[in-house]
Backbone bond lengths (Angstrom), bond angles and torsions (degrees), N, CA, C in turn:
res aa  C-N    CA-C-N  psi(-1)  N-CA   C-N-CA  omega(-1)  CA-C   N-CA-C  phi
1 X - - - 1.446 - - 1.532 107.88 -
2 X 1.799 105.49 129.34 1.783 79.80 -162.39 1.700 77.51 -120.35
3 X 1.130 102.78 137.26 2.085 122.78 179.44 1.800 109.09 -86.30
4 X 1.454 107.43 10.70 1.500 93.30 -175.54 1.599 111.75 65.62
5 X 1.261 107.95 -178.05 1.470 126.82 159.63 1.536 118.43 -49.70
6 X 1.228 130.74 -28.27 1.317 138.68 -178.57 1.087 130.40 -81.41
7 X 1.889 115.70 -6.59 1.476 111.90 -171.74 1.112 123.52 -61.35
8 X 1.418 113.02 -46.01 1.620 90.31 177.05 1.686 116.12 -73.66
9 X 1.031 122.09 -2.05 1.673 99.53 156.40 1.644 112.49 -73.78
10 X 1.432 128.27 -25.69 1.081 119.12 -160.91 1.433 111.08 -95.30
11 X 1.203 130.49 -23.98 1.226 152.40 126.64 1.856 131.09 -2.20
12 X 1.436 76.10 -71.05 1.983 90.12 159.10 1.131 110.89 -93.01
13 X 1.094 129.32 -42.21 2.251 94.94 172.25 1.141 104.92 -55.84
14 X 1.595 140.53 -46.73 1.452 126.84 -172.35 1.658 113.06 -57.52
15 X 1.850 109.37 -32.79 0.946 98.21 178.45 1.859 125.14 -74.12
16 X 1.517 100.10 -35.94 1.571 112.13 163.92 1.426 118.35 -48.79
17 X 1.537 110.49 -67.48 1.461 107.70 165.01 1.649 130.94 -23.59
18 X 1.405 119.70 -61.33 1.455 128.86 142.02 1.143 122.29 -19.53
19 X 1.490 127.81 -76.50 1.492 134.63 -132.27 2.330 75.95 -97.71
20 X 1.452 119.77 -44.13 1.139 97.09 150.03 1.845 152.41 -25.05
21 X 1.423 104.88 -64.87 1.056 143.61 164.80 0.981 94.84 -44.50
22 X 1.437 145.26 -81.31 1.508 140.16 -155.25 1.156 108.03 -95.58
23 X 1.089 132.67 18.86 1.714 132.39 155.27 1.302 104.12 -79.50
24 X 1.862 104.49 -68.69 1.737 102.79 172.48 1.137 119.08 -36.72
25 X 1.503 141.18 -58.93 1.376 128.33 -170.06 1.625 113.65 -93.84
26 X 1.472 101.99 13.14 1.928 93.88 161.45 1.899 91.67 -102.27
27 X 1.128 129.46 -32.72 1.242 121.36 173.29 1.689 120.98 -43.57
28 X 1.430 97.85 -65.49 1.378 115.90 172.61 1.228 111.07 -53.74
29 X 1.369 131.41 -62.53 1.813 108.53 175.19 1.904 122.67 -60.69
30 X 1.427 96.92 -10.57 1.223 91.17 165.00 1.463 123.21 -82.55
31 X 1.316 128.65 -54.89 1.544 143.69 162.27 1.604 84.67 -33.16
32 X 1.281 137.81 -96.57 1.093 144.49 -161.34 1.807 114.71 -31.67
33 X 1.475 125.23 -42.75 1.166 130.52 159.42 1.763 104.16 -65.06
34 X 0.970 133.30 -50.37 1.344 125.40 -171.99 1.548 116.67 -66.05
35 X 1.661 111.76 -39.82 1.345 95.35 155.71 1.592 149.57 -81.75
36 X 1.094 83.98 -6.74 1.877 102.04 160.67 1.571 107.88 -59.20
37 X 1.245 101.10 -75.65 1.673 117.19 177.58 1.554 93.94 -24.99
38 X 1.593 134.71 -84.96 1.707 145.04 164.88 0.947 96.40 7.32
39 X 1.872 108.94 -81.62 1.194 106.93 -149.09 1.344 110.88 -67.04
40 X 1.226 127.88 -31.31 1.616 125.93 -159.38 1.545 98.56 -80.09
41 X 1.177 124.13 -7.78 1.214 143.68 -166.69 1.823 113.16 -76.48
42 X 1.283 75.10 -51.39 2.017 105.77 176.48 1.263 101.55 -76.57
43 X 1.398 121.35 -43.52 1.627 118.60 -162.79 1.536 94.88 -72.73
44 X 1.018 120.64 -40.62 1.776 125.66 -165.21 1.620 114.74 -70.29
45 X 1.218 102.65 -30.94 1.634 129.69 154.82 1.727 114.97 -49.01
46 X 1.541 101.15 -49.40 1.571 96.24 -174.88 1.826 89.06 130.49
47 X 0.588 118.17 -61.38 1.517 134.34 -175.02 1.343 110.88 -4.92
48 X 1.558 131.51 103.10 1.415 130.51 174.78 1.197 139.43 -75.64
49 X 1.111 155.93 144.15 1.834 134.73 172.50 1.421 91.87 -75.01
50 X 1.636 108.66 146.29 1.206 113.10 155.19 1.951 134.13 -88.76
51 X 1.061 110.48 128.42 1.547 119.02 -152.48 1.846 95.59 -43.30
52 X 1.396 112.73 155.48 1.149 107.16 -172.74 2.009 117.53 -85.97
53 X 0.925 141.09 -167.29 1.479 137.04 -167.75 2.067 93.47 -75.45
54 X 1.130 90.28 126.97 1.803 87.97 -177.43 1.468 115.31 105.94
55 X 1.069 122.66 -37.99 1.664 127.91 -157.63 1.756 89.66 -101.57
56 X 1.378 115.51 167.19 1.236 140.13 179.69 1.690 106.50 -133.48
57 X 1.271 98.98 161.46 1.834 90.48 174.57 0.817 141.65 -57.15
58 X 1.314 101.92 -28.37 1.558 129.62 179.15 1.460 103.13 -51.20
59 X 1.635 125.15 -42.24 1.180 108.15 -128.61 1.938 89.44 -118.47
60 X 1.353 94.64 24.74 1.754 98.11 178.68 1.339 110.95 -83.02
């Protein structure tokens, strides 16, 4: 596979792109574990959601 004159530019964005890429989704499963942890945190507390615009308690 021949990249022309440009490979190593094209090379490192694929590689940036990547090492990008897997920050966001090691971030995100982390944020995502940390707010679980919160919430279960609050729930264990007692802590309720409040019903959304329209709904009553009843109807959670």
């Amino acid at each position: 596979m021949d990249l022309g004159p440009h490979a190593t530019f094209i090379i490192a964005s694929y590689a940036i792109f990547t090492l990008v890429l897997a920050s966001l989704t090691a971030w995100l499963m982390y944020d995502g574990a940390r707010q679980k942890r919160l919430l279960e945190g609050l729930q264990a507390k007692g802590a309720r959601r409040r019903p959304r615009s329209g709904e009553t308690e009843s109807t959670q």
